[in-house]
N, C-alpha and C positions, 0 to 999 in steps of 0.2 A: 495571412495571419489567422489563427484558430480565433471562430466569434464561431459562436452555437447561441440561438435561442429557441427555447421550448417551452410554449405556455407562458408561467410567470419568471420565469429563470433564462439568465445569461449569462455563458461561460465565455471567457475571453481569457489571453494570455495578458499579465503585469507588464506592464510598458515603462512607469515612471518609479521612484524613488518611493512615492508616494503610496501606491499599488502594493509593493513588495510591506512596507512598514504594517500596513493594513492586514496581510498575510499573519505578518509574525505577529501582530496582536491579536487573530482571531486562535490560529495555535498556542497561544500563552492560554487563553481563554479554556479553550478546547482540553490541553495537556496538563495543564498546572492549575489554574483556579477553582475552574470545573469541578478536580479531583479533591481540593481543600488540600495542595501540598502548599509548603514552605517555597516562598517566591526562589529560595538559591537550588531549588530542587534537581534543574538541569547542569548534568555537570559539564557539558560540553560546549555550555552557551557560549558564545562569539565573547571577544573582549571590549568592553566599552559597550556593548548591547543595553539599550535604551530600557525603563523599567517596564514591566508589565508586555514585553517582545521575548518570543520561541526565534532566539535566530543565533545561526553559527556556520560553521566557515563553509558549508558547503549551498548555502545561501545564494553567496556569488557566483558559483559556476552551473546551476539550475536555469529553469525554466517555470514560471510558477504560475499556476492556474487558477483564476477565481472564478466562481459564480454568485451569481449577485439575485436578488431581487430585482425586478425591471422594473416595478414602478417605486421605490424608498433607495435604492443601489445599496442595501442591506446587504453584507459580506454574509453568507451561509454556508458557503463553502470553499476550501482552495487545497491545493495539493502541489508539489512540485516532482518536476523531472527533470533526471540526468542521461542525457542521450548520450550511449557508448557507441562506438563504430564497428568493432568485435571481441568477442571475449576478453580477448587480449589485455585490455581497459577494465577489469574486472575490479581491479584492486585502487581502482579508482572512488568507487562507488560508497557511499554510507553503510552498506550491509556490512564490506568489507571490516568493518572494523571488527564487526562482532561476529564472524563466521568464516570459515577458511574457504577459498569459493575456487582456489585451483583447477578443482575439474573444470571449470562453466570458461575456463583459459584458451578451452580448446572449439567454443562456439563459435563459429562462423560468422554468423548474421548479423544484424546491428541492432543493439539492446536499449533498454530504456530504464532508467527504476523510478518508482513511482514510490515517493516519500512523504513525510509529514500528511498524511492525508485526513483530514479531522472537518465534521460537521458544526455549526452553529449551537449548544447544547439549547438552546430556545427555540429551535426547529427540529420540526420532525417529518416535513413534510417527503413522501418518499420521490420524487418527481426530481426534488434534488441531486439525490443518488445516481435517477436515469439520466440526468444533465450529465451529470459529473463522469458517468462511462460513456456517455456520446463524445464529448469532449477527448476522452480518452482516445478514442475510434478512431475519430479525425485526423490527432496526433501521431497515434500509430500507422496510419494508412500514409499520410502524408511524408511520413520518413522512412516508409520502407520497414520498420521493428519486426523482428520475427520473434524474441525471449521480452518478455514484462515481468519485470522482479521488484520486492521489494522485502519489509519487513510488516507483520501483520499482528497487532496486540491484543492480549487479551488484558479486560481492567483486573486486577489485583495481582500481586509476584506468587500469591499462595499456591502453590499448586492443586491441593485438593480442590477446588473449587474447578477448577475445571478438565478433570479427569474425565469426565465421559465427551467431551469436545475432543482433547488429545490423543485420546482412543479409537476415536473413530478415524481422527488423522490419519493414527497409525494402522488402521486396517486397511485405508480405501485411498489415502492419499499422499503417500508418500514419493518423493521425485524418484526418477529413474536413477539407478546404481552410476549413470555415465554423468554425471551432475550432480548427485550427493553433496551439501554441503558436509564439511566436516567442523569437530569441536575448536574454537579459538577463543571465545569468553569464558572468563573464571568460574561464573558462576552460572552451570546450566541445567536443564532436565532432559533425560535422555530418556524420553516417553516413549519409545519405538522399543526400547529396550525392556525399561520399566515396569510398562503397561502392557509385552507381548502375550502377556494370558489374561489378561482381563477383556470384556464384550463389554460394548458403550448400552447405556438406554440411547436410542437416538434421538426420541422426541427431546429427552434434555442435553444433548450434542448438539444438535440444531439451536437449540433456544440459546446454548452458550456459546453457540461460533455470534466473533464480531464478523459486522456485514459488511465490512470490505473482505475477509477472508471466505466468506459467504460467498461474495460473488466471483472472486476466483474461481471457489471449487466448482463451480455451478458451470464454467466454462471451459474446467478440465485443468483447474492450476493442481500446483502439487509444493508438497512443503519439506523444510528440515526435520531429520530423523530427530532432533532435540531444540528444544525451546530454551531460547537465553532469560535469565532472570534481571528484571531493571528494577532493585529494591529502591531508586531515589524516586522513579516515576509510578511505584506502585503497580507496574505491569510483566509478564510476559511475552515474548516473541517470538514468534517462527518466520523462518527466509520462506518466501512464498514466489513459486516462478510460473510464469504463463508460456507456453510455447503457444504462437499466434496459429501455426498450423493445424495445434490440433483440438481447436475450438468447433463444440459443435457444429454444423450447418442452420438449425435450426435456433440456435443462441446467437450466432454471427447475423443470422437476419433481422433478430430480434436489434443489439446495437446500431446495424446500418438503419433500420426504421428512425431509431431514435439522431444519431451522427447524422441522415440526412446526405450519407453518399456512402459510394463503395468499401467495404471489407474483406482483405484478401483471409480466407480459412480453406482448411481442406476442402478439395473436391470443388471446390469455385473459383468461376473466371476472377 
């Protein structure tokens, strides 16, 4: 079973009823209150979902990951996964609803997507973050994962506000032509398009990538040519994929330090 500890932090996989409710109440926190929306603000919430809980149907067929505090068991962080066995299972996935994902049909390997992923907004500790990708390491290594996808948001739907983030997307990190997601939300930005003649500042690119899509890129992830718009949760989003292969050597040694065992990446045993 995945248990990681580091320092003051413990990542373990949800075991009880009790675990998973914990989850959904720190992403209610995290997604909805945090932001100052209106409690019905999710519209996909599960039916019957308990008040002040982020939970819906794909709840039950995850895997969901906490980290805690080791000395208060303070929830700071959790995230869930859905283990796919080959592409094939694409259309399985949460992204699926909002992106056409066809190509990724013809993947081979065995995928995983990495969802609801949200910090404590009273922590800001970053050790957290290194828990939360060891944990990941573990997970990944343990089942063999060669693609880590998921959905990556930016806070507000407005798009100017993060034109020189999406720009830089679009010069340096967009997925290969053989995986392209395609348009399937009504309402999208098609910034690869949009934004093909504009040049990012990057110090303000940087500053306005969120740091889960931050640490993607940093490991060689890549993203959708268009970002979906979520006017109820105040965000946009981009499909964000990792191919585990072609993860630096020198970033792959950095998570096995922190995972605390083996990471298969290019070029290593």
């Amino acid at each position: 079973m995945l248990s990681l500890r580091r320092g003051r932090y413990l990542a373990r996989l949800a075991e009880t009823p009790e675990d998973l409710a914990r989850a959904q109440a720190l992403r209610w926190l995290a997604f909805v209150a945090n932001r100052g929306l209106a409690p019905d603000a999710v519209p996909d919430a599960a039916p019957g979902a308990a008040p002040g809980a982020d939970a819906d149907a794909f709840d039950a067929i995850c895997r969901h990951v906490l980290v805690e505090e080791g000395r208060t068991g303070t929830l700071v962080c959790c995230f869930r996964l859905l283990p796919l066995a080959r592409g094939e299972e694409i259309g399985r996935s949460y992204s699926a609803q909002f992106y056409e994902l066809s190509a990724l049909r013809s993947f081979e390997g065995p995928m995983v997507e990495m969802g609801r992923f949200c910090l404590h907004p009273a922590w800001h500790d970053p050790d957290i973050l290194r828990v939360a990708w060891g944990a990941m390491t573990r997970f990944v290594d343990a089942e063999g994962v060669e693609l880590l996808f998921g959905c990556s948001s930016f806070m507000g739907a407005e798009t100017g506000a993060h034109l020189d983030a999406l720009t830089m997307l679009k010069d340096r990190h967009l997925a290969p032509k053989r995986w392209l997601p395609r348009v399937k939300a009504p309402d999208v930005f098609r910034f690869a398009q949009r934004l093909r003649r504009r040049k990012p500042d990057a110090k303000r690119a940087m500053l306005g990538m969120p740091p889960l899509l931050r640490t993607y890129l940093m490991m060689g992830g890549w993203v959708s040519d268009h970002a979906v718009v979520d006017r109820d949760l105040n965000t946009l989003h981009v499909f964000t994929g990792l191919e585990i292969r072609a993860i630096p050597p020198a970033r792959a040694r950095l998570l096995r330090g922190v995972a605390g065992q083996g990471w298969r990446a290019e070029g290593q045993a």
